[in-house]
N, C-alpha and C positions, 0 to 999 in steps of 0.2 A: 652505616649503609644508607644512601641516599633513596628519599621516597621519589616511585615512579608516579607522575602525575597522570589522571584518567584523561582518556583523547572522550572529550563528550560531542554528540551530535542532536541533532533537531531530527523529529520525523514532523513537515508539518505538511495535513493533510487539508485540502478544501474540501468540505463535505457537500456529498452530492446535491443537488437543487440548493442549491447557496451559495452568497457566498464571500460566508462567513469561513475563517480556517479555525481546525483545533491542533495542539501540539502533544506526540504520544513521544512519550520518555524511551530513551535508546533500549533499554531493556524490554522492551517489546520487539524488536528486531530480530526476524530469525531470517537465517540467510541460508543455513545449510539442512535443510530437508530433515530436521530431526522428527521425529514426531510428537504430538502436545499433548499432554496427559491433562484435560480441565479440571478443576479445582471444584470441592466438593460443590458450592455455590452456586455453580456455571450448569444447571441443568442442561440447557439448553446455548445454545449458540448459532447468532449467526454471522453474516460474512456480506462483504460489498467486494468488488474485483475495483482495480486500479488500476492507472497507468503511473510510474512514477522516474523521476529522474535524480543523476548525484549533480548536488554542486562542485564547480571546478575552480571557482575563483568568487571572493567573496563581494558581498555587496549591500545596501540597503538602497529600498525606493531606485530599482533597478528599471530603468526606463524601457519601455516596449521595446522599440527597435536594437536594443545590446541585448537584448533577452538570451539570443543565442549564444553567446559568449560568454555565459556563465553556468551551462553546464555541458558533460562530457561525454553521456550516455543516457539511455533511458530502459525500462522494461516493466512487464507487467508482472502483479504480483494480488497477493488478497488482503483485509485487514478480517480480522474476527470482534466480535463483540458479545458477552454474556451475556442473555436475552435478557435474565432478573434484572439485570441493571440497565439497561438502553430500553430496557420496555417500561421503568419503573413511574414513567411523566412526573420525571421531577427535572427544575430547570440545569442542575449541573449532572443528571443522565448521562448525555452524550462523553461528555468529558471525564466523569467515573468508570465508562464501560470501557474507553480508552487507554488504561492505566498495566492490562492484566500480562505479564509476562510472557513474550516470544508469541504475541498474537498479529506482530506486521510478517505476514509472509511477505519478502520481498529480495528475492532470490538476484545471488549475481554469478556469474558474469554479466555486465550489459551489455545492449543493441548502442553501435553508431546512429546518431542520428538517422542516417540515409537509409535504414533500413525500415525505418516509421514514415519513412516518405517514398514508399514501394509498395504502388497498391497492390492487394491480395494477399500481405501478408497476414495469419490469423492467427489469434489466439482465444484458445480454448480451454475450457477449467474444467475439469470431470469428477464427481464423486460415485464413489463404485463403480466405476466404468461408463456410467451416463453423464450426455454433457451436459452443464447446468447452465451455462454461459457459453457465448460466442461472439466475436466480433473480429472485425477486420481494418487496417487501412484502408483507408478510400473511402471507408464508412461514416470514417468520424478522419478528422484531421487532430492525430493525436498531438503532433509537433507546436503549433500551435494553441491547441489546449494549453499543453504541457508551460509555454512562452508565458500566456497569459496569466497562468495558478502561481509563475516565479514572481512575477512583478507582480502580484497583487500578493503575496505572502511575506515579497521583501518588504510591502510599506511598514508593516507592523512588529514582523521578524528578522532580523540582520541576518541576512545567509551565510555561512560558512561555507569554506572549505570540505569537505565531504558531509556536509547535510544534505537529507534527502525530501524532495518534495513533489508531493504526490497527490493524484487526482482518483476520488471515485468516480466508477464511472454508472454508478445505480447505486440504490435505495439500498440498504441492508433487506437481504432475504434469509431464510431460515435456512443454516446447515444441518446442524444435528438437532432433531427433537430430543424428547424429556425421556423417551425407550429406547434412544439410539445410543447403545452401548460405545460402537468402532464405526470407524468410515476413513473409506480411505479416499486420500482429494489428492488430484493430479494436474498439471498447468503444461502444456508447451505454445510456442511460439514460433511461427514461420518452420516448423517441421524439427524443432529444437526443445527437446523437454527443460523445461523449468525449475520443477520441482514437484516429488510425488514423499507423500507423506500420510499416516494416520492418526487421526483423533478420538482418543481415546477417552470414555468416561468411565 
């Protein structure tokens, strides 16, 4: 019986106020709303919200103006980070906190382009029912954000075919404190839930 070979993918991210990118390994990728049980370690966690896109055609040192031509869709999503490790100030932190299984939420189906380029569309991330985050179209020009985070992650990262790349869009803030047992976190998009999930410690 012939071996099936693994389809592997990039998630690579530009971290907020930088910009510099890091790369989290495909098993970080949760797409279907399960929920995260964190690992005894993970006291604590937090979270940055994102805008992110799939690649549709491959590329490296992808030039600004074909920007748009190499991907197919976009939408928003969160990453997580274990606070013991991203808080620990040591210089590969950011990139150790990076590593922890099913911690890229980053839900599909995605948005056509056209619909990041219609202002008022919004999206909003709630935990326990209050909103922690909000923003909208119009507010920020996601589309080009998004244009600029390709071409500047292809110099370094040869894009594939369904790699995904993705922008924070703020600082990592705290989700679950160190007594927060359960929380449950929910995301939609233009009147479209995203994904709704809890975190379990």
């Amino acid at each position: 019986m012939g071996l099936r070979q693994a389809i592997l993918m990039n998630i690579t991210v530009k971290i907020h106020g930088s910009r510099n990118f890091i790369c989290r390994p495909d098993t970080t990728w949760e797409r279907e709303s399960r929920d995260f049980y964190s690992p005894e370690f993970a006291s604590e966690l937090f979270y940055t919200p994102v805008v992110f896109a799939r690649i549709s055609k491959a590329g490296k040192c992808i030039g600004r103006k074909f920007a748009a031509r190499y991907y197919d869709g976009l939408n928003f999503g969160i990453l997580l980070y274990p606070g013991e490790i991203l808080n620990a100030g040591r210089p590969e932190s950011l990139g150790a906190a990076s590593i922890l299984d099913h911690t890229s939420i980053l839900p599909f189906p995605l948005f056509q382009p056209v619909v990041f380029a219609t202002s008022g569309n919004s999206f909003s991330l709630e935990k326990d029912g209050k909103m922690i985050y909000n923003t909208s179209v119009g507010t920020e020009n996601f589309l080009e954000m998004m244009e600029d985070a390709i071409c500047a992650a292809s110099e370094a990262v040869s894009q594939r075919i369904g790699d995904l790349v993705a922008v924070e869009l703020a600082a990592p803030e705290i989700l679950c404190g160190k007594d927060e047992k359960r929380a449950g976190i929910s995301a939609s998009f233009c009147g479209n839930s995203l994904f709704r999930l809890s975190i379990i410690k």
